[in-house]
C-alpha positions as CSV (number, residue, x, y, z in Angstrom):
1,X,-3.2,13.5,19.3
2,X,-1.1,11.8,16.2
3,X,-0.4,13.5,13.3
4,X,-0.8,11.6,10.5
5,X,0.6,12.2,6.7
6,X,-1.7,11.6,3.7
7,X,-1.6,11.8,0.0
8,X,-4.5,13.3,-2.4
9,X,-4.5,10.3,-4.9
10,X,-6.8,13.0,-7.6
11,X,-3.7,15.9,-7.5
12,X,-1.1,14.1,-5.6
13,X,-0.4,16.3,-2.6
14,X,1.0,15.5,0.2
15,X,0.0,16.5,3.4
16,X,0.0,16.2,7.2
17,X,-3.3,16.3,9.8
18,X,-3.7,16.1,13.6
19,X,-6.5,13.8,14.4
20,X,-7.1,11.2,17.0
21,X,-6.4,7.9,16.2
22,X,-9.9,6.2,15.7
23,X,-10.2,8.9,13.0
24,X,-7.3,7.8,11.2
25,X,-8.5,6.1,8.3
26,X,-11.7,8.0,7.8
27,X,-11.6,9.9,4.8
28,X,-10.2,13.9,4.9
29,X,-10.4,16.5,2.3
30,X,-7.4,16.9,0.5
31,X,-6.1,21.3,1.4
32,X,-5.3,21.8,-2.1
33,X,-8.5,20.0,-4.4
34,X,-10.8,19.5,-1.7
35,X,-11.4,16.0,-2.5
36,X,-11.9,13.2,-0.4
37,X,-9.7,10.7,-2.1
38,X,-6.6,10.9,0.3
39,X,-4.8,8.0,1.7
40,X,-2.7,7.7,4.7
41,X,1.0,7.3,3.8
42,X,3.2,5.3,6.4
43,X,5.2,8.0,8.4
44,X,9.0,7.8,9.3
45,X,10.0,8.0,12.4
46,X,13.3,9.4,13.8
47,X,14.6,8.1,17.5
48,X,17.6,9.2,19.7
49,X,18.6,7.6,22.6
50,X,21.9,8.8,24.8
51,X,22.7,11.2,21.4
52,X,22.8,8.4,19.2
53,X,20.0,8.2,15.8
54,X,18.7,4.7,16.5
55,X,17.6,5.0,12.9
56,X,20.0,5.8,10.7
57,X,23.3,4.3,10.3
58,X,25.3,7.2,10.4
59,X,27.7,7.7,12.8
60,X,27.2,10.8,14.2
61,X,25.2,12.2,16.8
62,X,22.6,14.2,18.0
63,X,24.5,17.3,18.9
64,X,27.4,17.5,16.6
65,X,26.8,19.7,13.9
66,X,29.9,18.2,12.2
67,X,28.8,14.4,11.0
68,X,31.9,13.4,13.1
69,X,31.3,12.5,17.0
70,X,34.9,12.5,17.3
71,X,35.1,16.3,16.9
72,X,32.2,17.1,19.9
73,X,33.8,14.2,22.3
74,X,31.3,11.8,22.3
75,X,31.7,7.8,21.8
């Protein structure tokens, strides 16, 4: 089931929800006001493919803890 992120637009909170996804854009009741004035935010998504972000322009990888792919041997 996705989770989905939405945003109270009466107190401004964000929060996240597991629902399926012909439920999506139904309205939800917002955890902190309890009002039904919440709209789904578009989520970011973060993909790694042979240790590399596919995302993000950085250069390092997955498992360095470093920033530097150099230092953990990978290309």
């Amino acid at each position: 089931m996705p989770l989905y992120e939405y945003q109270c637009a009466v107190c401004q909170q964000t929060f996240e929800v597991l629902r399926p996804f012909s439920q999506a854009d139904e309205p939800i009741a917002c955890p902190a006001c309890g009002k039904t004035d919440s709209r789904r935010q578009l989520s970011l998504v973060n993909a790694f493919s042979s240790g590399k972000n596919l995302t993000s322009s950085s250069s390092s990888c997955a498992s360095c803890h470093s920033g530097n792919c150099g230092s953990c041997g990978a290309a």
